[in-house]
C-alpha positions in Angstrom: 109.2 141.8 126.2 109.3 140.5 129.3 112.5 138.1 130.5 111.8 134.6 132.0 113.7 134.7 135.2 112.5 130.6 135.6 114.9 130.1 132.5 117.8 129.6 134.7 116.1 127.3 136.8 115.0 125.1 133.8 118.2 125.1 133.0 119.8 123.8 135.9 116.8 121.6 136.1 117.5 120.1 132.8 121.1 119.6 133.3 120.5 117.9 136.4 118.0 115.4 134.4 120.5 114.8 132.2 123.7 114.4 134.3 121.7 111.7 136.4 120.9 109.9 133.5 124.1 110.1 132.0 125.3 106.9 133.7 122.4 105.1 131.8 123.3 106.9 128.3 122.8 104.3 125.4 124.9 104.4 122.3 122.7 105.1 119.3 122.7 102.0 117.7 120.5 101.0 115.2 117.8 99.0 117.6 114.6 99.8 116.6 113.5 101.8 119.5 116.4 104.1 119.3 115.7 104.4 115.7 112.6 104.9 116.6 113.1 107.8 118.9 115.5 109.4 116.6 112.8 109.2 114.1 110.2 111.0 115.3 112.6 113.8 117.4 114.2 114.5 114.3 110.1 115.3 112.6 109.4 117.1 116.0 112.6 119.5 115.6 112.2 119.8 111.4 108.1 120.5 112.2 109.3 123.4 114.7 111.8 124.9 113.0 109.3 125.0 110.0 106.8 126.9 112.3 109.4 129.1 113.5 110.8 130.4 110.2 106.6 130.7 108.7 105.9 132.5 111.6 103.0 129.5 112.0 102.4 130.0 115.9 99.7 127.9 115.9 102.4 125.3 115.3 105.1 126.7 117.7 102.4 126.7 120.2 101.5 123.1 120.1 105.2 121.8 119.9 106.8 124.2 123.0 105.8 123.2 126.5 104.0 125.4 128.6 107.3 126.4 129.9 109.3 126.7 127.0 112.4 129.3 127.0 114.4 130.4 124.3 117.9 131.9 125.1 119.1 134.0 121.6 122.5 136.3 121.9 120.2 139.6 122.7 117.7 137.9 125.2 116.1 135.2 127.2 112.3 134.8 126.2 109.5 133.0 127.6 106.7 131.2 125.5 104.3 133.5 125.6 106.4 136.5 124.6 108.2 134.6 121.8 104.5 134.2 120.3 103.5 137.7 120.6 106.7 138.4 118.7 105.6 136.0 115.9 102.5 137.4 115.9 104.1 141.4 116.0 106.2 139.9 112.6 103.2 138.9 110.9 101.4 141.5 111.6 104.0 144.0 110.0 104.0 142.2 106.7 101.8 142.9 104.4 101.2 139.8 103.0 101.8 136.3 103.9 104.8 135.6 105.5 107.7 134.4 103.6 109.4 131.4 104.6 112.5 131.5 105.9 114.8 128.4 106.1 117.7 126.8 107.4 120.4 124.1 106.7 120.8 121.4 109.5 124.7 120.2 109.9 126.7 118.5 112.7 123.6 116.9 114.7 123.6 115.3 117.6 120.8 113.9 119.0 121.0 112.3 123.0 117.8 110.2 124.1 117.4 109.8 127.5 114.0 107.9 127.7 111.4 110.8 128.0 114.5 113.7 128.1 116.3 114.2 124.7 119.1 116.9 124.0 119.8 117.8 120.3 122.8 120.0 119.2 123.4 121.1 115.7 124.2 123.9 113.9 122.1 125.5 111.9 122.6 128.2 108.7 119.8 130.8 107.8 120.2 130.3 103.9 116.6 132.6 103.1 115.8 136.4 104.1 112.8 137.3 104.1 111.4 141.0 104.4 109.4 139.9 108.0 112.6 137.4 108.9 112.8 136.3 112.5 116.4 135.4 112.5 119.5 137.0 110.7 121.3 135.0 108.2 124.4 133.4 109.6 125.6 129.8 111.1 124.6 129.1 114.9 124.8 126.6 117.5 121.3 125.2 118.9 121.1 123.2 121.9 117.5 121.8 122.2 116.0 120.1 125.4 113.2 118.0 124.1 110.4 116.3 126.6 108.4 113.7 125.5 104.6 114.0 126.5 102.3 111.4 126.3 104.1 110.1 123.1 104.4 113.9 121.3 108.3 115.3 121.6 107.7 119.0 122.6 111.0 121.4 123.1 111.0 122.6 126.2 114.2 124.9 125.8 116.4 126.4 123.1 119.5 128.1 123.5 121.3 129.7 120.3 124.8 131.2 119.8 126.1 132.5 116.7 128.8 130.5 115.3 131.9 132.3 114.9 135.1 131.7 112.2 137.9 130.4 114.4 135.7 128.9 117.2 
């Protein structure tokens, strides 16, 4: 697999985004716009976490931008790689994949007009012989962009979440 050496760069880029707007941060209130938003980021993230733990990659594919970037504790991974490793998972099994699944605590979700960033932690609770992720508890920060009305993630970073921490 090749690495995305752009990942750092989105980063940066991303954090700039959302330092500049952090002078215009909302508190999430219950207006109906922010509800609103919250809403339907909440169905994007569920819909591609789904995708993720069925292996679905037709579903991954239409919810990651172009650019998308996924930073796990063993690598950095560009779109396009991450989907060839879905489709290498599949492929191995010999039937169907098995669903995988996780439990969403602690979530935070930031709106920043088109920008979001979601935190949360999030505990594999299912193995499954062609699993894509170990079962444990770990931290996700997500950076969402909305485009053209459709939340897509643009960048994922996860850390295992240790006792103690």
């Amino acid at each position: 697999m090749s690495r995305n050496t752009g990942g750092p760069i989105l980063l940066i880029l991303g954090l700039s985004v959302i330092s500049a707007a952090l002078g215009q941060q909302r508190q999430l209130d219950n207006t109906p716009a922010l509800v609103k938003t919250d809403s339907a980021l909440a169905a994007a993230e569920k819909a591609w976490l789904g995708a993720y733990y069925r292996l679905d990659r037709v579903t991954l594919a239409s919810l990651e931008t172009e650019d998308f970037t996924m930073v796990t504790p063993s690598m950095a991974i560009a779109k396009a790689d991450q989907l060839d490793m879905v489709d290498k998972r599949v492929a191995l099994s010999r039937s169907k994949p098995t669903p995988g699944g996780c439990d969403l605590r602690s979530r935070t979700v930031r709106s920043y007009g088109t920008i979001a960033l979601i935190s949360d932690i999030c505990t594999i609770t299912e193995t499954a012989p062609n699993a894509i992720t170990a079962p444990g508890s770990y931290w996700q920060t997500q950076l969402w962009q909305s485009q053209s009305g459709t939340w897509k993630i643009v960048y994922l970073h996860i850390s295992p979440l240790e006792h103690g921490m």
